[in-house]
N, CA and C of each residue as an Amber inpcrd file, in Angstrom:
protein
   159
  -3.1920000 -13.6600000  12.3230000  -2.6640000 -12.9490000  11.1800000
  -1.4540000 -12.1440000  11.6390000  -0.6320000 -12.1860000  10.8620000
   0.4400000 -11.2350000  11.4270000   0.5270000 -10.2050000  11.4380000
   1.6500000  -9.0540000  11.4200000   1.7690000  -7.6780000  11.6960000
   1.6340000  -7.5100000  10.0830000   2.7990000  -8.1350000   9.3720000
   3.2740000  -8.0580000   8.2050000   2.0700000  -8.2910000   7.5290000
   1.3050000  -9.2790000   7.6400000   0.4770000  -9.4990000   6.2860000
  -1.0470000  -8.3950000   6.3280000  -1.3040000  -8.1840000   7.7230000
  -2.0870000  -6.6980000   8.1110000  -1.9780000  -5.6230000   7.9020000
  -0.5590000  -5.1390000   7.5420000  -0.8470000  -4.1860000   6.3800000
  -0.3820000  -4.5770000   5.4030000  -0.4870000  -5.4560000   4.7970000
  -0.2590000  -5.5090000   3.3460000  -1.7420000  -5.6460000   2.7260000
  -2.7700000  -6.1850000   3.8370000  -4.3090000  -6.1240000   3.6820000
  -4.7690000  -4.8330000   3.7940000  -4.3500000  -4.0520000   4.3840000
  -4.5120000  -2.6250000   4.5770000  -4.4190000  -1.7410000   3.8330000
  -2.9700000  -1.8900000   3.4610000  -2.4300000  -1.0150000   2.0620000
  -3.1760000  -1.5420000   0.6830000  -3.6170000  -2.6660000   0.8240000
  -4.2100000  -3.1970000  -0.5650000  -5.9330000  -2.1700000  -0.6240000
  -6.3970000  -2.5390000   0.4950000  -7.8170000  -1.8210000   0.4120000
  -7.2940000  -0.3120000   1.0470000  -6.7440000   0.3840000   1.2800000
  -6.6250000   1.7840000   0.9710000  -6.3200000   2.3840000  -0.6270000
  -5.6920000   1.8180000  -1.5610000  -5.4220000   1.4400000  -2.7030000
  -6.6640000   1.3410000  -3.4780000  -7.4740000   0.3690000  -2.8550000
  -8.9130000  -0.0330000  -3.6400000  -9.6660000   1.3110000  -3.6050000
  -9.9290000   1.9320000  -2.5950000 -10.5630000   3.0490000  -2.2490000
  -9.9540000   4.3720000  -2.6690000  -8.9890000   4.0030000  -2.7290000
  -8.1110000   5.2100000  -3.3960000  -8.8860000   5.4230000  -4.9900000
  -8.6170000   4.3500000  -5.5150000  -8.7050000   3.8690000  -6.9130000
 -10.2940000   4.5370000  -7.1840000 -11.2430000   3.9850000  -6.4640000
 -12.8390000   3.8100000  -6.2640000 -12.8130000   5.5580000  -6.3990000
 -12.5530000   6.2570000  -5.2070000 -12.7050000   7.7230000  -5.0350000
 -11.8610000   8.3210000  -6.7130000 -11.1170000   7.8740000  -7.1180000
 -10.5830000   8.0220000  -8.7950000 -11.3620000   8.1190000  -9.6360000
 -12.1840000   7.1130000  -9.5100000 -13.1920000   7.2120000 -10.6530000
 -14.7600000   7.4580000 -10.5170000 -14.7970000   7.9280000  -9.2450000
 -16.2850000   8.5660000  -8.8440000 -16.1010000  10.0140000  -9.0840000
 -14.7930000  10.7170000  -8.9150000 -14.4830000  11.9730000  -8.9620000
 -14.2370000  12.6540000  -9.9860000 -13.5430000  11.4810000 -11.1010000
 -13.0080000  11.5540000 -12.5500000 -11.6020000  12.0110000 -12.6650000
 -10.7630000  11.3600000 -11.4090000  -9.6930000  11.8320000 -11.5600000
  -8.6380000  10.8300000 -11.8070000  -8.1460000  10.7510000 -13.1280000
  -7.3480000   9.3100000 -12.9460000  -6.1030000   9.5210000 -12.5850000
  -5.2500000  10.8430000 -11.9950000  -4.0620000  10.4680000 -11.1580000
  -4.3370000   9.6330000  -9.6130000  -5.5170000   9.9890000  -9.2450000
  -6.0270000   9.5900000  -8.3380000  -6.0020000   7.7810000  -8.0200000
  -7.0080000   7.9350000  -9.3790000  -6.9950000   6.4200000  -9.5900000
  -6.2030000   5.3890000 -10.0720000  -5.1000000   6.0050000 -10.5930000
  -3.6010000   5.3380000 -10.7690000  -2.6440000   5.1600000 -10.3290000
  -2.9130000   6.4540000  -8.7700000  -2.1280000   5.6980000  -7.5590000
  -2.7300000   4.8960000  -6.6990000  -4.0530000   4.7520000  -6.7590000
  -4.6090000   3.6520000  -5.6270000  -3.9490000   2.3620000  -6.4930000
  -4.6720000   1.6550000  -7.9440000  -4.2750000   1.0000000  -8.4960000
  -2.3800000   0.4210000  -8.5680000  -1.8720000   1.3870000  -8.3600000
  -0.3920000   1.3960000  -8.0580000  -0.0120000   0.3490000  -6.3080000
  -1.1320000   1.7500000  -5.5130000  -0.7960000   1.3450000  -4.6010000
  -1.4840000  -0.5650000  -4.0370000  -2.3420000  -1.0520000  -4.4300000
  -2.4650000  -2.2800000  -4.5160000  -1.4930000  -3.0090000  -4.9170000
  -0.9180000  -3.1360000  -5.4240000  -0.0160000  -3.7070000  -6.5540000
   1.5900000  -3.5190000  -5.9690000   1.8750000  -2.8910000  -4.9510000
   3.2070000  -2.5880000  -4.5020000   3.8320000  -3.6600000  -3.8130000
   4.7750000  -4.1620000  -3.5840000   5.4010000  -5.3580000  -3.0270000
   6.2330000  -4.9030000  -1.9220000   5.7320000  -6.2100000  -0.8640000
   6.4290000  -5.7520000   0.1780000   7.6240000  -6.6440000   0.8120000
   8.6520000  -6.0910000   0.7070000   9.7160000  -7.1140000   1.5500000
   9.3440000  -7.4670000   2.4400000  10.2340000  -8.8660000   2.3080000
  10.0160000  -9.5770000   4.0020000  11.0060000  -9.6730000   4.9540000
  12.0510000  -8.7990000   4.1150000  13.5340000  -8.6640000   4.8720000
  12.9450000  -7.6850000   6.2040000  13.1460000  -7.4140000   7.1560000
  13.4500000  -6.5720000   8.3630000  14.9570000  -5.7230000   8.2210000
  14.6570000  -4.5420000   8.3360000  15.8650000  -3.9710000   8.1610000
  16.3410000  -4.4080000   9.4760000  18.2750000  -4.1040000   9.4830000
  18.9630000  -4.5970000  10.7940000  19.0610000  -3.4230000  11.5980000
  19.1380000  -3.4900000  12.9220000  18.8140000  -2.5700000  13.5010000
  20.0420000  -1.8540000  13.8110000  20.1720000  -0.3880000  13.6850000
  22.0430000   0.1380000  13.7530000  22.7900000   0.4760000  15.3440000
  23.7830000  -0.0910000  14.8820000  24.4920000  -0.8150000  16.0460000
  25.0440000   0.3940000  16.6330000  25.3120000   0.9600000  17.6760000
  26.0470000   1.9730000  18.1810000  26.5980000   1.7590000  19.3750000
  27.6820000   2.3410000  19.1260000  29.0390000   1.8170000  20.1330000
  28.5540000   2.6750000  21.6950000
């Protein structure tokens, strides 16, 4: 598995749990950023690295 797709598995179930602790607590800002945070997209660009003289 790669680097890249390990946290995108990561960030998805921190998200889930985020979400979960949302609605055990009764807090739905809570639970609308886990839900958010599942759902976020991740580039596959690599930023370039800055060049210095």
């Amino acid at each position: 598995m790669s680097a890249q797709k390990t946290t995108e598995t990561s960030d998805k179930l921190k998200g889930s749990i985020k979400e979960a602790i949302g609605k055990l607590v009764g807090d739905p800002k809570v639970e609308a950023e886990g839900k958010s945070q599942q759902k976020l997209p991740k580039s596959d660009v690599k930023p370039k690295p800055l060049l210095t003289p």
